[in-house]
C-alpha positions as semicolon CSV with decimal commas, in nm:
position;residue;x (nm);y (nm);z (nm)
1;X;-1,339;0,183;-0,345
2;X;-1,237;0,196;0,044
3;X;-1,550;0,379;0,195
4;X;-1,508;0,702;0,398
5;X;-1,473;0,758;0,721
6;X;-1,540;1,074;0,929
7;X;-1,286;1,357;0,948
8;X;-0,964;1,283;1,185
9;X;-0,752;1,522;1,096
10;X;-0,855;1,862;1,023
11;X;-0,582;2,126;0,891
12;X;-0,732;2,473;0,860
13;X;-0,590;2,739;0,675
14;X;-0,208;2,711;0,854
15;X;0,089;2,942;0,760
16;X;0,449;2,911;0,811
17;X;0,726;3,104;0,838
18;X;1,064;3,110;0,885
19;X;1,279;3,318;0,968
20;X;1,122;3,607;0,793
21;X;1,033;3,383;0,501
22;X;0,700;3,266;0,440
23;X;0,694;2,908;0,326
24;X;0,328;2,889;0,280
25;X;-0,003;3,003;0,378
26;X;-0,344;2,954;0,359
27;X;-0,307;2,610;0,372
28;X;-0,593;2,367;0,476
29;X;-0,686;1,959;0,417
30;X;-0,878;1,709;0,600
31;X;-0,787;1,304;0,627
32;X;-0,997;1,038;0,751
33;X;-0,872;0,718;0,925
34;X;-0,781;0,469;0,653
35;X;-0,598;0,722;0,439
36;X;-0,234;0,763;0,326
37;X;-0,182;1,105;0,194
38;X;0,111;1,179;-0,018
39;X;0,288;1,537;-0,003
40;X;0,474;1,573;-0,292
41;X;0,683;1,898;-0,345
42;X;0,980;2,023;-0,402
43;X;1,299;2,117;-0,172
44;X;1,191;2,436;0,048
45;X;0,806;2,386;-0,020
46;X;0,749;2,326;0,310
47;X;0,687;1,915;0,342
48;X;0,963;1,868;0,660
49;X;0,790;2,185;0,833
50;X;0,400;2,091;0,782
51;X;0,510;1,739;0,912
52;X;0,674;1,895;1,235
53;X;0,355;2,117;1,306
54;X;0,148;1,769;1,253
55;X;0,387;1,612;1,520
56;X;0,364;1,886;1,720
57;X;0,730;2,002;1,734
58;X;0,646;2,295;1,563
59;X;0,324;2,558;1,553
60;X;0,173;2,738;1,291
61;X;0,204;3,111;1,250
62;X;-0,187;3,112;1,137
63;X;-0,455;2,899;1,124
64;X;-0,499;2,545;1,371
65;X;-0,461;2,166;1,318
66;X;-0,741;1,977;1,484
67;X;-0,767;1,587;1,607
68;X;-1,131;1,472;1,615
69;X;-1,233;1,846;1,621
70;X;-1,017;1,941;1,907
71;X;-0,660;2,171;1,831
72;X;-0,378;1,902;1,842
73;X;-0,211;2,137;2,119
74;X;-0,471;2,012;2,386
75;X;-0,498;1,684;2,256
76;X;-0,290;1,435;2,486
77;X;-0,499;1,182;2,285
78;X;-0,354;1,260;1,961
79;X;0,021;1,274;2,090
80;X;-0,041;0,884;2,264
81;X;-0,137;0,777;1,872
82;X;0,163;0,958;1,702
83;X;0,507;0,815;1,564
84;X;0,679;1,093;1,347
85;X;0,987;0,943;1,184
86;X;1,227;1,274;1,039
87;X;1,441;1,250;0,756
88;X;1,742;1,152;1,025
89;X;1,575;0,844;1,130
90;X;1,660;0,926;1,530
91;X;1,847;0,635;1,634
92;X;2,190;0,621;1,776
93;X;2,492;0,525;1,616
94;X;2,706;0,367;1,937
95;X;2,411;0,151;1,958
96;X;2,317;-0,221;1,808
97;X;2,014;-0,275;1,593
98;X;1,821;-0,436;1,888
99;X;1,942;-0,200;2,151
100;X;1,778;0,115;1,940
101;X;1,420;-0,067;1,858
102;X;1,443;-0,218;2,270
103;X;1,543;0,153;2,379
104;X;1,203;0,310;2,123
105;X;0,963;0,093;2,254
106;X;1,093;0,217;2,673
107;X;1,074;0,573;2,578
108;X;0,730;0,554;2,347
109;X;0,577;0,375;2,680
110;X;0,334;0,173;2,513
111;X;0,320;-0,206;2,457
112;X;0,473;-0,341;2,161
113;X;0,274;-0,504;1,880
114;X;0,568;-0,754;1,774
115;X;0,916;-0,889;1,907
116;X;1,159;-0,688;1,773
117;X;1,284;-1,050;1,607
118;X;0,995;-1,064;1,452
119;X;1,037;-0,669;1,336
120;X;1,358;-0,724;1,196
121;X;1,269;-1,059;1,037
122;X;0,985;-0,870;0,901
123;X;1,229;-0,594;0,767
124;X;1,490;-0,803;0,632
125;X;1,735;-0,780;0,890
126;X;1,730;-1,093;1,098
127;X;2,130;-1,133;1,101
128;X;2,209;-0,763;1,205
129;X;2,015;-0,758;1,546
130;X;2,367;-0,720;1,698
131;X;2,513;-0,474;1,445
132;X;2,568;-0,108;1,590
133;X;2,312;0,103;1,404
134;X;2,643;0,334;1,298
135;X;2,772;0,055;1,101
136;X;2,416;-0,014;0,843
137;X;2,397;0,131;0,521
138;X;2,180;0,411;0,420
139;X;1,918;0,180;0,357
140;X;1,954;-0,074;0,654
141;X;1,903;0,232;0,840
142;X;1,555;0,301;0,697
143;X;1,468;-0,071;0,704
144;X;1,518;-0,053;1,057
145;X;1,279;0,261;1,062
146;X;1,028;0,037;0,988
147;X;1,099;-0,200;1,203
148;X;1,016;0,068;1,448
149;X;0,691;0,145;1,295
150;X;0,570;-0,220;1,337
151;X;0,690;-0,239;1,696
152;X;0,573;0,069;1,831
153;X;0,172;0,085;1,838
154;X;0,031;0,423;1,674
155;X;-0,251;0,514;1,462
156;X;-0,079;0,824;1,313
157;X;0,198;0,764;1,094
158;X;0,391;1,057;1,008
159;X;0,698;0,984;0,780
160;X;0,979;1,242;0,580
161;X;1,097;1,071;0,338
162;X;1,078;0,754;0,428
163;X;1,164;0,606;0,039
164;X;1,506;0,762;0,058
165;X;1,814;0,482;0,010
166;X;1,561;0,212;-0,033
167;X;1,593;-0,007;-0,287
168;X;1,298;-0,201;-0,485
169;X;1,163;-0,433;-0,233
170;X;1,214;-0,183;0,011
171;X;1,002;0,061;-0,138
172;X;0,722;-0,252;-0,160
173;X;0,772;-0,350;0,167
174;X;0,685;0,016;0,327
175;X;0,385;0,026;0,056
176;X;0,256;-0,306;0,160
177;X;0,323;-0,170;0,539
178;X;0,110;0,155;0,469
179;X;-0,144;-0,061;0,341
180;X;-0,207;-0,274;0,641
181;X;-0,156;0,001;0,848
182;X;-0,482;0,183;0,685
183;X;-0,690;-0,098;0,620
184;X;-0,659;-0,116;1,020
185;X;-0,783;0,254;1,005
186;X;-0,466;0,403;1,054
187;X;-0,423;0,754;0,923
188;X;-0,052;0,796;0,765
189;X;0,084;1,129;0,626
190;X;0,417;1,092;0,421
191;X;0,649;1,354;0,265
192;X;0,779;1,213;-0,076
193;X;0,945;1,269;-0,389
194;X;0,857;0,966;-0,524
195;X;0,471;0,873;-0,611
196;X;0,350;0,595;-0,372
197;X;0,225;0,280;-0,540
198;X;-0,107;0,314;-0,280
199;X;-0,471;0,209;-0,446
200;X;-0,647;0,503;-0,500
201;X;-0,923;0,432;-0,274
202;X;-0,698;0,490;0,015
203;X;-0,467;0,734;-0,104
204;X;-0,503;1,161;-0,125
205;X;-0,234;1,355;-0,261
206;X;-0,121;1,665;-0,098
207;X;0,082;1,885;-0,363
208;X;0,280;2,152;-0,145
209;X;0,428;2,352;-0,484
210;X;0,055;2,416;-0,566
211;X;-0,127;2,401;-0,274
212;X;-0,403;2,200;-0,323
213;X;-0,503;1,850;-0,200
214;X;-0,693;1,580;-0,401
C-alpha cells in the first residue's frame, strides 16, 4: 500500500453553475501527492467544469480550492506545476507533430524533461514527427497529448478524457504514464468514463453523479 502523504490539494465545499443551472454543489475532496483520482460521471455531471476550476480557467460560485493550504487564485506556485489537457487536445492543425510539442514547451516556459524524439518514440510516433497534426487520427492525436505530458515538466496533471480514441496499448501506455508520474509524487486528476487500471494504493475515485469521493 503506497503510504500517504500530506494534503496538496484541498477542494472545499465548491458549487457550480451555469447559466442559471446548477451543476453541483456542496462539493469537497482532498488529494495528496502520489495520487491519481478518477472522476467518473456522466455527460452534464460536471467533470469538464470541476477540471477547468482546478486549472484555473474557471471559479467556483461557492466554496474555494486550495494548493498547500493557500486558494489556487493566489497561488503562482500552483499554476508553474499545472498542465491541463481539455477534451480538444489544443494543438494546431496547420502544424507538424514536432512543430506543436517544440511550440508547448516555448509557451509553458519551463525546461523540458525529454527530446521531443524521445517523446514521440516514447508515444509510438517516431515516423510522424513531420506529419501536420491536422492530418493524425483521433488517436494519434491523443498519443501526441502525451507526448506533451512527458515533455513538459509539471507535478499536476489534469486530463478530460484523456482515454478517448485510444486503442489497447494506448490506454496502457497513459496508465503506465500515470503511474510513474505518481510514484514521482505527482498528483494527477482525470475525468473518465472508463475505470483506470491504477493499483489501488495510488488511486481515489471521485464519483460526480453521487457526489462522494473514496
Amino acid at each position: 500500500m503506497h503510504a500517504a502523504n500530506p494534503i496538496a490539494l484541498d477542494v472545499v465545499d465548491i458549487e457550480c453553475l451555469r447559466g442559471d443551472a446548477l451543476i453541483f454543489e456542496h462539493l469537497s475532496f482532498s488529494v495528496s501527492a502520489g495520487r491519481v483520482v478518477q472522476i467518473l460521471g456522466a455527460n452534464g455531471s460536471g467533470k469538464t467544469s470541476l477540471l477547468r476550476m482546478l486549472s484555473g480557467l474557471a471559479t467556483p460560485t461557492a466554496g474555494d480550492i486550495l494548493w498547500h493550504g493557500e486558494p489556487i487564485r493566489e497561488s503562482a506556485r500552483f499554476h508553474e506545476q499545472l498542465i491541463y489537457q481539455g477534451i480538444s487536445v489544443g494543438f494546431s492543425v496547420s502544424l507538424t507533430v514536432r512543430e506543436n510539442l517544440e511550440y508547448a514547451l516555448a509557451i509553458a516556459a519551463r525546461g523540458a524533461q525529454a527530446s521531443t524524439a524521445r517523446a514521440l518514440a516514447r508515444v509510438g510516433l517516431t515516423r510522424y514527427h513531420g506529419t501536420l497534426f491536422g492530418r493524425l487520427s483521433s488517436g494519434q492525436r491523443q498519443r501526441v497529448a502525451l507526448a506533451r505530458l512527458l515533455l513538459v515538466p509539471a507535478q499536476i496533471w489534469l486530463l478530460d478524457e484523456p482515454l478517448t480514441a485510444l486503442d489497447r496499448a494506448g490506454k496502457e501506455l497513459l496508465e503506465e504514464m500515470l503511474l510513474g508520474h505518481v510514484e514521482s509524487s505527482g498528483i494527477a486528476l482525470v475525468a473518465t468514463h472508463q475505470p483506470l487500471g491504477i493499483p489501488p494504493g495510488y488511486l481515489q475515485t471521485l464519483d460526480m453523479d453521487r457526489r462522494t469521493a473514496c
